[in-house]
C-alpha positions as CSV (number, residue, x, y, z in Angstrom):
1,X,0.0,0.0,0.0
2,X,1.3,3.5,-1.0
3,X,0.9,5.9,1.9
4,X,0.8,9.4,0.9
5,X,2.8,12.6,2.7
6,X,1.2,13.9,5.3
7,X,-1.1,16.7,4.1
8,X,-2.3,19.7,5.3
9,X,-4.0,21.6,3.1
10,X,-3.6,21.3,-0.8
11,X,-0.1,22.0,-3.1
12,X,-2.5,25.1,-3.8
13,X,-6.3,26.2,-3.8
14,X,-7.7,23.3,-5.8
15,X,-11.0,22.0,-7.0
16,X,-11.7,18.3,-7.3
17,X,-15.2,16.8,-8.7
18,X,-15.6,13.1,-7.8
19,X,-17.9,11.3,-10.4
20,X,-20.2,8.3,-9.5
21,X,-23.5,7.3,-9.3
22,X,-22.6,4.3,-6.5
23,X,-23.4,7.1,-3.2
24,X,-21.3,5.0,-0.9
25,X,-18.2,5.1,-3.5
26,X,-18.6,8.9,-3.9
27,X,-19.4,10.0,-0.1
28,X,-16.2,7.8,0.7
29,X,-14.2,9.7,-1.5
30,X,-15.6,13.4,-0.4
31,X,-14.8,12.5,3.0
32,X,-11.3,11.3,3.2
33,X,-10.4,14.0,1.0
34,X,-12.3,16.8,3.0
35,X,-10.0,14.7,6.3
36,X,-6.5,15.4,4.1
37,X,-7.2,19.0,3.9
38,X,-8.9,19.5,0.5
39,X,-11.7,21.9,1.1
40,X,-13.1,22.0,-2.6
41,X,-14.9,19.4,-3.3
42,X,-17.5,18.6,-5.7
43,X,-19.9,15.9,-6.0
44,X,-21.8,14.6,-9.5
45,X,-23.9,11.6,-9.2
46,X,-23.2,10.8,-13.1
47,X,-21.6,11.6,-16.4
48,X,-24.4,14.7,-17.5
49,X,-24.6,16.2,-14.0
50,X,-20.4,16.4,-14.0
51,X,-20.3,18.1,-17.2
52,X,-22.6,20.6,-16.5
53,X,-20.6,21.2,-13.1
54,X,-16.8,21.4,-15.4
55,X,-18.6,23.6,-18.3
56,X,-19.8,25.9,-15.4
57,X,-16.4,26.2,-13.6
58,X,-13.1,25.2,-12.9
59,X,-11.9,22.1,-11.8
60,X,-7.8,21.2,-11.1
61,X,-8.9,17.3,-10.9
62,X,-11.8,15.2,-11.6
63,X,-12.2,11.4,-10.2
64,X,-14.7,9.5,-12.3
65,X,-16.1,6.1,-12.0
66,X,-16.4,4.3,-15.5
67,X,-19.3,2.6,-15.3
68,X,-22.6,5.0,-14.9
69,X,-26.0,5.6,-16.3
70,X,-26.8,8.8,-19.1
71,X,-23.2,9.1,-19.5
72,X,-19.6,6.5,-18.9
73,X,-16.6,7.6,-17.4
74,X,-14.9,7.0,-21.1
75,X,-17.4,9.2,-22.7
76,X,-17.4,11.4,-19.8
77,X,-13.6,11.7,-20.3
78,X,-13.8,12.8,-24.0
79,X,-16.1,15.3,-23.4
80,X,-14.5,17.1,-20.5
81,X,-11.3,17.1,-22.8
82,X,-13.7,18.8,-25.8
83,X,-14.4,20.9,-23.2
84,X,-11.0,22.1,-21.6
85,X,-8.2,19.7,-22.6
86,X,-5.1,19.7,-19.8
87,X,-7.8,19.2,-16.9
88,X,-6.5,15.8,-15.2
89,X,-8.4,13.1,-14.7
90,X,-8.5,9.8,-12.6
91,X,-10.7,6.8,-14.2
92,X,-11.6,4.5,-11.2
93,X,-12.9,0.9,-12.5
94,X,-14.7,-2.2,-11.8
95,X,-12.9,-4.1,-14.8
96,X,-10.3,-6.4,-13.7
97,X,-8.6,-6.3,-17.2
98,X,-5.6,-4.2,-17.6
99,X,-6.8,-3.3,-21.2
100,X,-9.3,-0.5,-19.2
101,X,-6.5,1.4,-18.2
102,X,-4.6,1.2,-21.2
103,X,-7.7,2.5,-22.8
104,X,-8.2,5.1,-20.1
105,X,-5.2,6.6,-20.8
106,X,-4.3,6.4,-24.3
107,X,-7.9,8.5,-23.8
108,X,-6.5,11.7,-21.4
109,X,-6.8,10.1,-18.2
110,X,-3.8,11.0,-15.9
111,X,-4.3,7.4,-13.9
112,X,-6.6,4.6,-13.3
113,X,-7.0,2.8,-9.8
114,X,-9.2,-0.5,-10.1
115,X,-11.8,-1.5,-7.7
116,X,-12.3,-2.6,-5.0
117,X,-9.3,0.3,-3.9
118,X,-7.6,1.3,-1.1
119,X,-8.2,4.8,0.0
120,X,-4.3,5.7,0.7
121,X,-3.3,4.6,-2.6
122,X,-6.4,6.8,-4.3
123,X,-5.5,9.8,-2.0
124,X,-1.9,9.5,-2.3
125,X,-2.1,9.3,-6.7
126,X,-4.4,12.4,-5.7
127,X,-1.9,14.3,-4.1
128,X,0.8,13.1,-6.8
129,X,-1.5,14.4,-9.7
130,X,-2.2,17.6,-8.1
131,X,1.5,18.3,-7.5
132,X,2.5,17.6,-11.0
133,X,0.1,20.0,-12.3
134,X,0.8,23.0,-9.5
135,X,4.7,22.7,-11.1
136,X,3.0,22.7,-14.5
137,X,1.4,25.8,-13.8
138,X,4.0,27.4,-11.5
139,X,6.2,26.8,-15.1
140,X,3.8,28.5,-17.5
141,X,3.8,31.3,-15.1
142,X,7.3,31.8,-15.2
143,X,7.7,31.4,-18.8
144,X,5.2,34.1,-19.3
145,X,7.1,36.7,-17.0
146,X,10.3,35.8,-18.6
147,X,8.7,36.7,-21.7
């Protein structure tokens, strides 16, 4: 089991949305994030009602499940990339086969994490994926002020 850093608060003021229509799954995932210090969090109970919460505002990561009613994660993952490509995402699955992941992420997804999952190693590719993008952004900035 992966156990992440101990965290506080966020790399930086971030917003997650956590996709699925399994309430359990989801209010698990809102919780132990809301314990390892991220504030903003966002719930969608499937595919439709999380793209109408990304077209409506910003979002530094989105957690999806892949199988959901009215809309997949896959096709879910597609469209948030129509809608503003660079937003990480995390599929989480119920297929056992490794092929779902390749898939996932020849598609735009940052990660994958099968199911049934631990919650340290979900949080801890969290805290990973926000970090990489923080020194993504924290780069842009300073290549736009050097320019």
């Amino acid at each position: 089991m992966k156990t992440p850093s101990t965290l506080q608060k966020s790399p930086y003021d971030c917003r997650i949305l956590i996709v699925d229509d399994f309430d359990l799954n989801r209010e698990m995932i809102v919780d132990a994030l809301h314990q390892s210090g991220y504030s903003s969090v966002e719930e969608a109970a499937d595919g439709r009602e999380a793209l109408e919460k990304f077209q409506s505002g910003h979002h530094d990561l989105v957690i999806t499940d892949v199988m959901m009613p009215h809309m997949d994660g896959m096709e879910l993952l597609d469209r948030l990339h129509e809608v503003r490509a660079g937003t990480p995402i995390i599929l989480v699955t119920g297929q056992p086969e490794v092929d779902a992941g390749v898939s996932a992420i020849k598609r735009g997804a940052v990660d994958y994490i099968r199911k049934p999952f631990d919650i340290g190693d979900l949080l801890y590719k969290v805290e990973v994926c926000l970090r990489e993008r923080q020194l993504l952004v924290e780069g842009e900035r300073q290549s736009a002020v050097a320019e």
